[in-house]
DRENDO-1510 file (C-alpha; in Angstrom, 1 decimal, always signed):
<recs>
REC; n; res; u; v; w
REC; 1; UNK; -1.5; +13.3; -38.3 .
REC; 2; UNK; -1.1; +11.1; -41.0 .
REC; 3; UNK; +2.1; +8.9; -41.9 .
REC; 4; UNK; +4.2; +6.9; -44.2 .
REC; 5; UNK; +2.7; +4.1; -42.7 .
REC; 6; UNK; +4.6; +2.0; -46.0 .
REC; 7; UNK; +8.3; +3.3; -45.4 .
REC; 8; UNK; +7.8; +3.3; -41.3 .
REC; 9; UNK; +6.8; -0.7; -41.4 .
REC; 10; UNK; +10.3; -1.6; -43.6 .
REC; 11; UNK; +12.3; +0.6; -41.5 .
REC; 12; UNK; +10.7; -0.2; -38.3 .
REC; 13; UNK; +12.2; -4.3; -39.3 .
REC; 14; UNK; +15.2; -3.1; -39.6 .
REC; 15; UNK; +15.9; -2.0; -35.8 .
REC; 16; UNK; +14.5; -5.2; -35.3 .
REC; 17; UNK; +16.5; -7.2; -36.6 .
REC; 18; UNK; +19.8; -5.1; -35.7 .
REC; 19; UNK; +18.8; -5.6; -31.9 .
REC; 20; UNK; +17.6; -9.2; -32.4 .
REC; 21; UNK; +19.9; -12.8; -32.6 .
REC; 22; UNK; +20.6; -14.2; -35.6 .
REC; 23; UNK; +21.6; -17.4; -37.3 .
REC; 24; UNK; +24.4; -16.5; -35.8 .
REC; 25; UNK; +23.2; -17.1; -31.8 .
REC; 26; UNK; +25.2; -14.4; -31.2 .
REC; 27; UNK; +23.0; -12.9; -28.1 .
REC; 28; UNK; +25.9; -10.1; -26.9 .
REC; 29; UNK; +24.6; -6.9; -26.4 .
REC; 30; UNK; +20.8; -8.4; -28.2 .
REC; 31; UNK; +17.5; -10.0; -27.9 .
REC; 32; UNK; +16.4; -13.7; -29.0 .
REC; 33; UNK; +13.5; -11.9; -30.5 .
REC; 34; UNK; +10.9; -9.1; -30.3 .
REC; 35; UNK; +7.9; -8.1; -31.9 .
REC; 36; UNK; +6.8; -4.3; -32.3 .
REC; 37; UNK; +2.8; -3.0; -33.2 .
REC; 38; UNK; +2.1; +0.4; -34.1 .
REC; 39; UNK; -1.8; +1.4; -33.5 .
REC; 40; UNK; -3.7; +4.6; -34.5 .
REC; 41; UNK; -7.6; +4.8; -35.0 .
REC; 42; UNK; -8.3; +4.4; -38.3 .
REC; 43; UNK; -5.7; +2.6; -40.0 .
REC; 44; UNK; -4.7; -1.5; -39.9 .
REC; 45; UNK; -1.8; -2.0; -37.3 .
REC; 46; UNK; +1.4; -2.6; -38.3 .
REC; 47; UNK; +3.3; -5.1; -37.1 .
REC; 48; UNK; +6.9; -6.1; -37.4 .
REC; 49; UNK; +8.7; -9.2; -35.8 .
REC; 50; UNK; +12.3; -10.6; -35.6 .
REC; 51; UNK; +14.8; -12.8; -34.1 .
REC; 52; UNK; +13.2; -16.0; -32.4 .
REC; 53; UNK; +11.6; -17.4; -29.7 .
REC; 54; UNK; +14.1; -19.7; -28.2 .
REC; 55; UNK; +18.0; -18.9; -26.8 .
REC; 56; UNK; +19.3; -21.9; -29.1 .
REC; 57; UNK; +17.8; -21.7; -33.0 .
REC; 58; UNK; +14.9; -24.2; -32.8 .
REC; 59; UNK; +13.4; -22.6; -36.3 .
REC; 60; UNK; +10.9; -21.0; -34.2 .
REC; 61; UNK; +10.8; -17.0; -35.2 .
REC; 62; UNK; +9.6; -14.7; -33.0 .
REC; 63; UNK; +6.7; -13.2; -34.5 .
REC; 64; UNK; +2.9; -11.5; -33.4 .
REC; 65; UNK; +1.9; -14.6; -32.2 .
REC; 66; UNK; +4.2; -15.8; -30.1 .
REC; 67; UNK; +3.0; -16.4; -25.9 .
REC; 68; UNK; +4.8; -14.0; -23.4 .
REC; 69; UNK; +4.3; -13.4; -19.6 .
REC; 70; UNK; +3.4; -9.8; -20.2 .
REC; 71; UNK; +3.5; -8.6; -16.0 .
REC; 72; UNK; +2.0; -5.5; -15.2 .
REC; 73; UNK; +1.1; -4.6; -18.8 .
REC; 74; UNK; -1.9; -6.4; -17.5 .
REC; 75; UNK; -2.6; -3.0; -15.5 .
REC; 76; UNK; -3.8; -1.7; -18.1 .
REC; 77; UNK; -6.5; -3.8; -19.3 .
REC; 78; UNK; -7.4; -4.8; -16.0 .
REC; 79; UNK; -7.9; -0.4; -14.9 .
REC; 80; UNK; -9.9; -0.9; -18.4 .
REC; 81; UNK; -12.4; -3.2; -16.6 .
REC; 82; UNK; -12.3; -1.3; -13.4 .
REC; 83; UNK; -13.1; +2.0; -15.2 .
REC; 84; UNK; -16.0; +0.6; -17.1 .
REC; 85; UNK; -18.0; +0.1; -13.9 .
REC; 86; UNK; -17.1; +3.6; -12.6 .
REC; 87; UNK; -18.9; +4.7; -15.7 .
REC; 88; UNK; -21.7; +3.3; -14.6 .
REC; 89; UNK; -21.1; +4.3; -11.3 .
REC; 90; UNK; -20.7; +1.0; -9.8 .
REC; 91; UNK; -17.2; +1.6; -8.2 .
REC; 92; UNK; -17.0; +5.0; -7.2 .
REC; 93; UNK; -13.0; +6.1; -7.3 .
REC; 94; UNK; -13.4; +8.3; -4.4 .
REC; 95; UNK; -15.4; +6.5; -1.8 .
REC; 96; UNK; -13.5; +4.8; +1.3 .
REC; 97; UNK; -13.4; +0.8; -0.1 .
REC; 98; UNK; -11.6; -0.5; +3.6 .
REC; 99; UNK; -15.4; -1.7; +4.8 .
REC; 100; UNK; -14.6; -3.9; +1.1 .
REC; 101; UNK; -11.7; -4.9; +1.5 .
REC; 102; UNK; -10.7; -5.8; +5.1 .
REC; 103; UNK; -7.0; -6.3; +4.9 .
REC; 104; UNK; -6.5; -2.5; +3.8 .
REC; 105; UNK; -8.7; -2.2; +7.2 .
REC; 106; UNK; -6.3; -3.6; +9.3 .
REC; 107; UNK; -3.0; -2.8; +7.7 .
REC; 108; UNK; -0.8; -1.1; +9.4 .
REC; 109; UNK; +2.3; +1.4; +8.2 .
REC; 110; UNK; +6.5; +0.1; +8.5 .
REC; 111; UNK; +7.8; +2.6; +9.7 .
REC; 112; UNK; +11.1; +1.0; +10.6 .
REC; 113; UNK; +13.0; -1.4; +12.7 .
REC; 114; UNK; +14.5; -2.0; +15.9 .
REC; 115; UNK; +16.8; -4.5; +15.2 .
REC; 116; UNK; +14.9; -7.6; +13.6 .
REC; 117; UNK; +11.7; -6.4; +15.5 .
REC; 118; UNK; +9.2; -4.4; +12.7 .
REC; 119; UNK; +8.3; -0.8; +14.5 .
REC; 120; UNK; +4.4; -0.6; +12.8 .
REC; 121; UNK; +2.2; +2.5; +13.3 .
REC; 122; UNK; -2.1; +2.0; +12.9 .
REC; 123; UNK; -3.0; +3.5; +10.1 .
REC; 124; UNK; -6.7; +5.4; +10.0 .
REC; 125; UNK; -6.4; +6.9; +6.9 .
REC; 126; UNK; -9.3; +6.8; +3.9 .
REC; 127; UNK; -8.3; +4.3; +0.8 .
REC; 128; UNK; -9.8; +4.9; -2.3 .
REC; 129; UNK; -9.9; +3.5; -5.9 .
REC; 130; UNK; -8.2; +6.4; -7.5 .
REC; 131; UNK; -5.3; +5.7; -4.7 .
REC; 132; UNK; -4.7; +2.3; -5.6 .
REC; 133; UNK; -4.7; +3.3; -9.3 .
REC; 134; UNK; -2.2; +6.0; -9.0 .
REC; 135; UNK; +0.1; +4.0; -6.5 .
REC; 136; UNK; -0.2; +6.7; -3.8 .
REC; 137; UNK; -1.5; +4.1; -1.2 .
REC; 138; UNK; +1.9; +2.9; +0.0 .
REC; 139; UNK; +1.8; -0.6; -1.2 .
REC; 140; UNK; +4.8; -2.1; -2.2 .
REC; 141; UNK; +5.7; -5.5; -4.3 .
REC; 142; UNK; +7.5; -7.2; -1.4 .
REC; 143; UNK; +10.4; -9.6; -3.4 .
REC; 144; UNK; +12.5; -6.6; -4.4 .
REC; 145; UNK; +11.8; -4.8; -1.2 .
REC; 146; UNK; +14.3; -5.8; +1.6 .
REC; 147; UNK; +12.2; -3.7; +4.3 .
REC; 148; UNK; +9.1; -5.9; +3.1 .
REC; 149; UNK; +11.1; -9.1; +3.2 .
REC; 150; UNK; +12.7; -8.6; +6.6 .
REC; 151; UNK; +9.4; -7.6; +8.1 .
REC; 152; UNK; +8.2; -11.1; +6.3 .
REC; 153; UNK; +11.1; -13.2; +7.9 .
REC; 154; UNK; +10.2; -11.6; +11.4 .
REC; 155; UNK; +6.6; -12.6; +11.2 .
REC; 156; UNK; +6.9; -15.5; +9.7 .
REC; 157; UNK; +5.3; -15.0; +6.5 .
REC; 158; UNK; +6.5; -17.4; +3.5 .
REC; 159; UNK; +3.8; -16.2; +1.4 .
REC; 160; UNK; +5.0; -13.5; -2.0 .
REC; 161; UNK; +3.2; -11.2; -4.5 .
REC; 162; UNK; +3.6; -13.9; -7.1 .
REC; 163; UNK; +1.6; -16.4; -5.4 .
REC; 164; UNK; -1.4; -14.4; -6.1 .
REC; 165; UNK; -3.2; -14.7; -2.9 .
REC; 166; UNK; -4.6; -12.5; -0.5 .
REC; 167; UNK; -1.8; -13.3; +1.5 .
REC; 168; UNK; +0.7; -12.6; -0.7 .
REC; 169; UNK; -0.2; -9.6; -1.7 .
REC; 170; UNK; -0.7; -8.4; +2.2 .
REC; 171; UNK; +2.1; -6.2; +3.4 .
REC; 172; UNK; +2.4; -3.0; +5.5 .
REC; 173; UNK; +2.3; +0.4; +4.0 .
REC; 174; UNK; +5.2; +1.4; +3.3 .
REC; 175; UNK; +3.8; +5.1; +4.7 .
REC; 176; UNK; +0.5; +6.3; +5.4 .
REC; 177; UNK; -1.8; +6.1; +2.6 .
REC; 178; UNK; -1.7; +9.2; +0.3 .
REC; 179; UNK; +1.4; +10.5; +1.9 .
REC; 180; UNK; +4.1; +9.7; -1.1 .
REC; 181; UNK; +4.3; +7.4; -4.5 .
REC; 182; UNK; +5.1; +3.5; -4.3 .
REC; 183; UNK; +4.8; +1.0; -6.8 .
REC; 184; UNK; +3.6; -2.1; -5.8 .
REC; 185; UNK; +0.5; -4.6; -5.4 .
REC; 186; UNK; -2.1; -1.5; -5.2 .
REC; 187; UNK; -3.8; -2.5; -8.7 .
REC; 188; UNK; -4.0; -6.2; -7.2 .
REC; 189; UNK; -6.3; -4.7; -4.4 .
REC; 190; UNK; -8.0; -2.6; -7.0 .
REC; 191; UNK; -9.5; -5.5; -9.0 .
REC; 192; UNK; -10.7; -7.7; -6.6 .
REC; 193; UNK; -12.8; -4.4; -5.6 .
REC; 194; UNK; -14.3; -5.4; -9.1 .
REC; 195; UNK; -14.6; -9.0; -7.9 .
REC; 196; UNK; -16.6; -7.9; -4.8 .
REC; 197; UNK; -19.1; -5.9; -6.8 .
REC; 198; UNK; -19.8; -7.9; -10.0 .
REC; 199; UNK; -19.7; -11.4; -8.1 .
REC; 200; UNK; -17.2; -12.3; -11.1 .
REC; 201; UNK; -13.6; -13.2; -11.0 .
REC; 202; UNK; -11.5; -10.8; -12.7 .
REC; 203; UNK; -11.1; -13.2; -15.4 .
REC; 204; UNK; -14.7; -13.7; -16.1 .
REC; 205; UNK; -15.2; -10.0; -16.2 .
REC; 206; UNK; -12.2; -9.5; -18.4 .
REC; 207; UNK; -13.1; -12.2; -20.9 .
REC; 208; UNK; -16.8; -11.0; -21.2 .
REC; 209; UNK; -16.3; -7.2; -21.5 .
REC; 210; UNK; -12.8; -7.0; -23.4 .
REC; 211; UNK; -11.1; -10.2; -24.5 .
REC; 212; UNK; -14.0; -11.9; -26.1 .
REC; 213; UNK; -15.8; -9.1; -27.6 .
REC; 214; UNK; -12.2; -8.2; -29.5 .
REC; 215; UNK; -11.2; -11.5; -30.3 .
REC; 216; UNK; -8.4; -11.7; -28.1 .
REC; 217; UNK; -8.3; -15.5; -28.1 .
REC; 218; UNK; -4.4; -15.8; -27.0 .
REC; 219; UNK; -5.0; -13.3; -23.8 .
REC; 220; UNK; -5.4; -15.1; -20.7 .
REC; 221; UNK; -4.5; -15.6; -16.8 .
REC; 222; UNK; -4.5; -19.7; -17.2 .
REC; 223; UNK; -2.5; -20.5; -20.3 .
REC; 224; UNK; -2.4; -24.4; -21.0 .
REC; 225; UNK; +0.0; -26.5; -22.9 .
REC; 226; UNK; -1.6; -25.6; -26.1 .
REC; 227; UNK; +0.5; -22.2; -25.6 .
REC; 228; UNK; +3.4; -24.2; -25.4 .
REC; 229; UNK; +4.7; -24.6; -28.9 .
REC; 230; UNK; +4.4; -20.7; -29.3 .
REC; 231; UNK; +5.5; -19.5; -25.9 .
REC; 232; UNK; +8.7; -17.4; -25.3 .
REC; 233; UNK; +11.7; -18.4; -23.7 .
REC; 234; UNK; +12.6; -17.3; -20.6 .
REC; 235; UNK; +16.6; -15.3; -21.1 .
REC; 236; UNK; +18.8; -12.8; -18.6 .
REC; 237; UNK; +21.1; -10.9; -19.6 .
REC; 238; UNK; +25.0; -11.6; -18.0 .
REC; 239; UNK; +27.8; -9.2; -16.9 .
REC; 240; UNK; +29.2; -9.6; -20.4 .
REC; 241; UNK; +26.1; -8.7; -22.0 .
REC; 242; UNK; +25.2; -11.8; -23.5 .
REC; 243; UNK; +22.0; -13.7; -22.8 .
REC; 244; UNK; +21.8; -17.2; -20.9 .
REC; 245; UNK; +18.4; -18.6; -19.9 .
REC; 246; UNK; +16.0; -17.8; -17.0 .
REC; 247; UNK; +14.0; -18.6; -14.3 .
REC; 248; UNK; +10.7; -17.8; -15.3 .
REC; 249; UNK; +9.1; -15.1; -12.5 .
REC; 250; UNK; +6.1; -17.0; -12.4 .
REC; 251; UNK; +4.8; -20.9; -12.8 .
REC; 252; UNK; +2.4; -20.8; -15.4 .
REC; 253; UNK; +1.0; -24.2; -14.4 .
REC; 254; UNK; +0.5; -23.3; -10.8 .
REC; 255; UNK; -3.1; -23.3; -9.1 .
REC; 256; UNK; -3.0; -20.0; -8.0 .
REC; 257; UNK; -6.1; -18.6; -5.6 .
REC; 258; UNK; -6.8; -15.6; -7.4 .
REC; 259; UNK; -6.4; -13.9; -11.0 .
REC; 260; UNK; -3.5; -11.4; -10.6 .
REC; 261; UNK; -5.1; -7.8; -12.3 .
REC; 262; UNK; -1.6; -6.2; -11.7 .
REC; 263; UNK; +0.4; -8.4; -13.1 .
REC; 264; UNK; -1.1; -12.0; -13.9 .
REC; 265; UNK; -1.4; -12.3; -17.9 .
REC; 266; UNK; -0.3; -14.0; -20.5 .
REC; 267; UNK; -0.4; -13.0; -24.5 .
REC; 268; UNK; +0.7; -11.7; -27.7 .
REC; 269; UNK; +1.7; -8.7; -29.3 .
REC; 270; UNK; -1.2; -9.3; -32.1 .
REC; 271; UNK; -4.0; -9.4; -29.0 .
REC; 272; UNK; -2.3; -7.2; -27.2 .
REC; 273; UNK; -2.3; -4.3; -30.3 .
REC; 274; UNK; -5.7; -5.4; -30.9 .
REC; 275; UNK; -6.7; -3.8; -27.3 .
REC; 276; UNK; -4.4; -0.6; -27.4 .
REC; 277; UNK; -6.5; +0.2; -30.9 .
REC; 278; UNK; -9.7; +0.0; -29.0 .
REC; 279; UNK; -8.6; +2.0; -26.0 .
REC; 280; UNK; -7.0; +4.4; -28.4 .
REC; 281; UNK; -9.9; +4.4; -30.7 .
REC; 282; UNK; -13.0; +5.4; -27.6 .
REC; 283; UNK; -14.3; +1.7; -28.2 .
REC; 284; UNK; -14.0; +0.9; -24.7 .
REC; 285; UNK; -14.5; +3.9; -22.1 .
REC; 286; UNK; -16.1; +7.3; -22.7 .
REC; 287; UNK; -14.1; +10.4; -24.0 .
REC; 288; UNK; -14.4; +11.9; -20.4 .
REC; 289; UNK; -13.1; +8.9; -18.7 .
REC; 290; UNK; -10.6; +8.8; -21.1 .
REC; 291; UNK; -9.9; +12.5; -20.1 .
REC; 292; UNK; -9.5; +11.6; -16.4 .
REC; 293; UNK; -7.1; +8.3; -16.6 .
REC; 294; UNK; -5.0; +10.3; -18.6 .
REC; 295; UNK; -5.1; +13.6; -16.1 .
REC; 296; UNK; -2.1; +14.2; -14.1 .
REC; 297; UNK; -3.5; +12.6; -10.4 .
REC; 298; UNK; -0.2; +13.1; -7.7 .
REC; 299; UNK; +0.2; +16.6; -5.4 .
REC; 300; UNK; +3.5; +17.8; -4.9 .
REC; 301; UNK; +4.9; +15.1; -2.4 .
REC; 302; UNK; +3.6; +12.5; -3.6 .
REC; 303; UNK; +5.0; +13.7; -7.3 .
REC; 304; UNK; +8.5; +14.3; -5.7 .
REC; 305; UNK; +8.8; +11.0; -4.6 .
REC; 306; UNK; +7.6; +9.6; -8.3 .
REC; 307; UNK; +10.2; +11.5; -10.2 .
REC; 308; UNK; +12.9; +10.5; -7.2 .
REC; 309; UNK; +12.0; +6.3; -7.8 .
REC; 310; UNK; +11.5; +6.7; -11.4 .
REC; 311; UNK; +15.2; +8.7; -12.1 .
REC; 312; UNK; +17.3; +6.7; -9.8 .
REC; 313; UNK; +19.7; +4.8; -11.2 .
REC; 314; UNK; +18.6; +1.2; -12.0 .
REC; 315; UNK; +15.3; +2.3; -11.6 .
REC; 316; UNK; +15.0; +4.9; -15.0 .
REC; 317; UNK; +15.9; +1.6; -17.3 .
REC; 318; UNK; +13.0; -0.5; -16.7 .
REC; 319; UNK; +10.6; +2.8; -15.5 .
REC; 320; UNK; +11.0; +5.2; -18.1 .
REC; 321; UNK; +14.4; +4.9; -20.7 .
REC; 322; UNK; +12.7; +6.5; -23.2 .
REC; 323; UNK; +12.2; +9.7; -21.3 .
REC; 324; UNK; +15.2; +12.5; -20.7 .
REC; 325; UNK; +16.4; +12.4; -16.8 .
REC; 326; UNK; +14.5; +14.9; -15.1 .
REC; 327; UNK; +11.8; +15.2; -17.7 .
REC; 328; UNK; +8.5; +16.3; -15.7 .
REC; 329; UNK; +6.6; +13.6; -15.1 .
REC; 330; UNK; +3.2; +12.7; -13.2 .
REC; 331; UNK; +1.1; +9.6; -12.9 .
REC; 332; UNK; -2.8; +9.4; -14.3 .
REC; 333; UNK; -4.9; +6.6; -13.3 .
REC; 334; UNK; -3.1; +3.7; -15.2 .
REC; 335; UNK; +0.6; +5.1; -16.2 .
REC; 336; UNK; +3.2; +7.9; -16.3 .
REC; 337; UNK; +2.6; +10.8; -17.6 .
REC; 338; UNK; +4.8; +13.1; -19.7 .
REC; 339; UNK; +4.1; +16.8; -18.5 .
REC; 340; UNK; +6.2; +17.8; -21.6 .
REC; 341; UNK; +7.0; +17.0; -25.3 .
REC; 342; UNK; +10.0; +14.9; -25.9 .
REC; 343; UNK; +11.8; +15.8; -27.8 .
REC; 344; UNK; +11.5; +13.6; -31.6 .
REC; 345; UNK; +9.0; +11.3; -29.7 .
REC; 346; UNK; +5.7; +11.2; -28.3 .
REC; 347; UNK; +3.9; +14.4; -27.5 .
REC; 348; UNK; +3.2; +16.1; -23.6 .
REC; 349; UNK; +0.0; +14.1; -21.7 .
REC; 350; UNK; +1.1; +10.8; -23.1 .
REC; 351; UNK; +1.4; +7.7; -20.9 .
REC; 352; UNK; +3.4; +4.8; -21.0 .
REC; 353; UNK; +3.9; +2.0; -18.3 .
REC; 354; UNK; +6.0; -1.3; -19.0 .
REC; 355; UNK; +6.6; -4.8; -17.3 .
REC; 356; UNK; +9.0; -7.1; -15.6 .
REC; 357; UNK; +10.2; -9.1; -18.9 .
REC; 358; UNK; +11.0; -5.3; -20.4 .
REC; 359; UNK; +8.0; -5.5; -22.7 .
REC; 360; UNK; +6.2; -2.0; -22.7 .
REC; 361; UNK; +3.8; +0.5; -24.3 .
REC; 362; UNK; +2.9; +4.0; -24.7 .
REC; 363; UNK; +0.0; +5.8; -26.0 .
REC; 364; UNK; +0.0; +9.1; -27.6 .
REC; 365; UNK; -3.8; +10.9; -28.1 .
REC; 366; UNK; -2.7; +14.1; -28.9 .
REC; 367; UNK; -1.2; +12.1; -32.5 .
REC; 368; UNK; -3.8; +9.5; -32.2 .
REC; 369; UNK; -0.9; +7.2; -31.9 .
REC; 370; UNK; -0.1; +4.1; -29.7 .
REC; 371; UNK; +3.0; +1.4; -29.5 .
REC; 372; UNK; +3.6; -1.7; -27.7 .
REC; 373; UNK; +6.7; -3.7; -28.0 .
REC; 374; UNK; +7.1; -7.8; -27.0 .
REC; 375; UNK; +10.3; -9.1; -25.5 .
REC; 376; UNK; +10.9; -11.4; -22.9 .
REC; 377; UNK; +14.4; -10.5; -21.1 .
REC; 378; UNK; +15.3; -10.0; -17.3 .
REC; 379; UNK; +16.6; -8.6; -15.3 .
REC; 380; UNK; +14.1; -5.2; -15.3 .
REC; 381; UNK; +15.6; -2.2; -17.3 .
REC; 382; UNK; +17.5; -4.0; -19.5 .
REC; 383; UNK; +20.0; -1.2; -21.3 .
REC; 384; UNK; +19.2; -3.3; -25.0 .
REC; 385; UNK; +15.2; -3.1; -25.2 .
REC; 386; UNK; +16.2; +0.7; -23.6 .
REC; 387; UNK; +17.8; +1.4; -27.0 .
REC; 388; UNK; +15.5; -0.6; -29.4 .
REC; 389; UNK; +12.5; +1.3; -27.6 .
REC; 390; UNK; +14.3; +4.9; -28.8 .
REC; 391; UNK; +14.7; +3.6; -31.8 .
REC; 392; UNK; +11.6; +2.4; -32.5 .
REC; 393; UNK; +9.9; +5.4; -30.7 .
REC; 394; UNK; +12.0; +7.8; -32.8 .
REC; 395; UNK; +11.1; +6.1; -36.4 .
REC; 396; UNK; +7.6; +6.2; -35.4 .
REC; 397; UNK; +7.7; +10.0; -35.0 .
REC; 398; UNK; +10.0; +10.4; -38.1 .
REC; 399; UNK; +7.4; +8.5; -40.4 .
REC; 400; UNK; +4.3; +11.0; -39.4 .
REC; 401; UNK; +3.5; +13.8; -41.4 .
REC; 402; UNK; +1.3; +16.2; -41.4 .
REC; 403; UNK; -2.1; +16.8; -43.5 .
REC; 404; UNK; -1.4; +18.6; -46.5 .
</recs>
């Protein structure tokens, strides 16, 4: 499809601004500042950028430069990297990878409590690299999880997902492996499966196969204090629906032991566009893996128990605002997956996946058509960047035309 790619730029500022803070600082029911990209194959990106990077006005706009924590919109340029070597047949995605990795080995399933004492079950189950991409593996992100956090207090663990060890990131199933959908630290597990056969961190591999060769310069797991004069402040939204400022999830100074492939970089919405145009556009991965990451991958259970997270209140805000409740959806190897059209928005077979700070993307192949949108707001599912996504979604779709 073609599109007033003109017209949509103009109007696409617009929402922008009416969801961003102005001179003003009025913050109710707003953002300090966002920036939007729209991607297709062939054509420049648009951009578009407003409001500002700081909750008091420093002069400091928010714009396609500007340094967020981007959370697990890292999955997908890390499942990128890890899909590049099953090309080559490296990393096989349906081989058993516990010999690998000996904590998935050992790990055994919660299955509940008696009293404060954990009630855990050995699991003997095969783990593969397509379960850890498609979340099926039963690993959960243990701070949200009050079953993982109990079981933590019993055992003595003081060790979270956001250190971005091996210990953190080591926590019961939540069932046995393959027998439901869980969102949590599976991706994690996933790359240092790439660590173990290139000899590479993730970063190295990253940097050498994707960042460098695209020129994404601001893209990185170890920002320094040059990224300080650009980087976005941290904001939460109160009861009253104005924004005060936050704790940041993660200390960007800290020496952490590993590179966090789930949910570990830092960027821009100019590097980050940049990389959805060259997934979009076949410069990264073959048509037929492109094909497969983009195949619905969950049976029946395991899709019931998707569609029961992802529509629970709370839970529909930050997974999936832009979809209609009860939409059919599925899970491919790095996103949901629409099983149907949306109505005035992207078309069926799209995928779409979005991050702590309520940044998010979604790409669209049937239209040749990808978005990301930059924000930097807590708590997860914020009911604003909800409504600015729709918005911007909706012009997007309202600006293409087809071919004469």
């Amino acid at each position: 499809m073609e599109s007033n790619f003109g017209t949509m730029e103009a109007k696409l500022h617009a929402i922008l601004e009416k969801y961003t803070a102005g001179k003003d600082l009025d913050t109710n029911q707003k953002l300090i500042g966002a920036s939007f990209a729209v991607v297709t194959k062939d054509r420049p990106i648009i951009e578009s950028s407003a409001g500002r990077i700081d909750l008091v006005d420093t002069g400091r706009p928010f714009d396609s430069k500007s340094f967020n924590y981007i959370a697990s919109l890292t999955k997908l340029i890390t499942i990128t990297c890890i899909m590049q070597l099953v090309e080559r047949g490296t990393l096989p995605l349906d081989d058993d990878v516990r010999t690998t990795i000996p904590e998935l080995a050992t790990n055994q399933i919660l299955r509940g409590f008696d009293g404060d004492k954990p009630i855990l079950e050995d699991s003997t189950k095969p783990i593969t690299l397509r379960m850890l991409l498609t979340h099926v593996v039963g690993l959960g992100y243990d701070i949200p999880d009050p079953d993982l956090i109990k079981w933590s207090n019993y055992v003595g663990r003081t060790a979270r997902n956001l250190d971005w060890s091996r210990e953190g990131f080591t926590t019961p199933f939540k069932f046995a492996p393959g027998e439901g959908w869980w969102y949590g630290t599976a991706v994690d597990w996933a790359a240092l499966l790439l660590e173990a056969a290139t000899g590479q961190t993730l970063g190295q591999y990253m940097k050498a196969h994707i960042l460098l060769p695209l020129g994404m310069g601001d893209t990185t797991f170890w920002p320094g204090s040059d990224f300080d004069a650009r980087s976005v402040a941290y904001t939460s939204r109160r009861g009253d629906g104005s924004l005060e400022a936050a704790a940041p999830p993660v200390d960007k100074d800290s020496d952490h032991p590993l590179e966090s492939g789930g949910a570990g970089l830092f960027s821009t919405a100019r590097d980050y566009s940049i990389f959805m145009k060259a997934f979009l556009g076949g410069e990264l991965l073959k048509q037929e893996t492109m094909d497969e990451m983009f195949r619905p991958q969950l049976d029946g259970v395991q899709r019931a128990m998707l569609r029961e997270i992802v529509y629970q209140p709370g839970s529909h805000e930050g997974f999936a605002p832009e979809f209609p409740a009860g939409l059919e959806i599925d899970h491919g190897l790095a996103g949901l997956v629409n099983l149907e059209d949306v109505p005035g928005k992207r078309a069926k077979g799209s995928m779409t996946w979005s991050g702590f700070c309520n940044s998010r993307w979604w790409i669209d192949r049937t239209n040749g058509i990808g978005a990301v949108l930059f924000t930097n707001v807590q708590p997860f599912g914020d009911s604003v960047v909800g409504k600015l996504y729709d918005e911007l979604e909706r012009c997007v779709y309202q600006n293409l035309e087809s071919p004469p």
